[in-house]
C-alpha positions in Angstrom: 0.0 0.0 0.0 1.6 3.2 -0.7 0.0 6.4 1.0 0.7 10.0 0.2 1.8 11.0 4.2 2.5 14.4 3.4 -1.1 14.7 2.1 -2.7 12.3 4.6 -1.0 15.0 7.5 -2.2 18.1 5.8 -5.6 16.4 5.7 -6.2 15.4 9.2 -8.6 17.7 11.3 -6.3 18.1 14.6 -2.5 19.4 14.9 -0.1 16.8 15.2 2.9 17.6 17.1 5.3 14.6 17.4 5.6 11.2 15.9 6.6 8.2 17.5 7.5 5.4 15.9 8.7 1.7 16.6 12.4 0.5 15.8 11.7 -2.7 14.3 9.6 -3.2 11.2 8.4 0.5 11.2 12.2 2.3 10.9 14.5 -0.7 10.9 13.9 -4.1 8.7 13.5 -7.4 11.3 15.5 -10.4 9.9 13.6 -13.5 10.3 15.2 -15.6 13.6 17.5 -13.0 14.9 17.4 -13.9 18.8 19.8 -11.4 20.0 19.7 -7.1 20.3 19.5 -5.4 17.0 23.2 -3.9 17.5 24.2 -7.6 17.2 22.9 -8.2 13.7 25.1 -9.0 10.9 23.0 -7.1 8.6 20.8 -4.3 9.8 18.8 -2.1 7.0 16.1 0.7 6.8 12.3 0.6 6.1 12.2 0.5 2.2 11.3 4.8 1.6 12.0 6.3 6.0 15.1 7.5 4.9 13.3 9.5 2.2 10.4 10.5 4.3 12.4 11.2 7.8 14.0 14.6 6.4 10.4 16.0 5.4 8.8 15.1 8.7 11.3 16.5 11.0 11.1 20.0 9.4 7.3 20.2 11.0 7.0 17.4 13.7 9.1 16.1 16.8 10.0 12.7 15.7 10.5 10.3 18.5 11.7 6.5 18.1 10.5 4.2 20.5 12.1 0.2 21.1 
């Protein structure tokens, strides 16, 4: 599913003010039987498109990231 977010925010009826987001499988990829912290991984990558869209959002939001 692809969605427009700048034109989703501009359309909601309230202010947002911060964004909070989850580490894994919202900012970070999660490999498939990894057991052990995240800084352990052999191979850590990036949401397909949040390192596009992080630059835009932090001009107008606080942008949190919660694990």
């Amino acid at each position: 599913m692809n969605i427009d977010i700048r034109k989703y925010l501009n359309e909601l009826k309230f202010e947002i003010q911060a964004i909070f987001f989850d580490w894994g499988n919202t900012l970070m990829k999660f490999f498939p039987g990894q057991e052990s912290p995240m800084a352990t991984w052999d191979n850590v990558a990036a949401i397909d498109g949040v390192l596009d869209i992080l630059p835009c959002l932090q001009n107008n939001y606080r942008l949190f990231v919660l694990s």
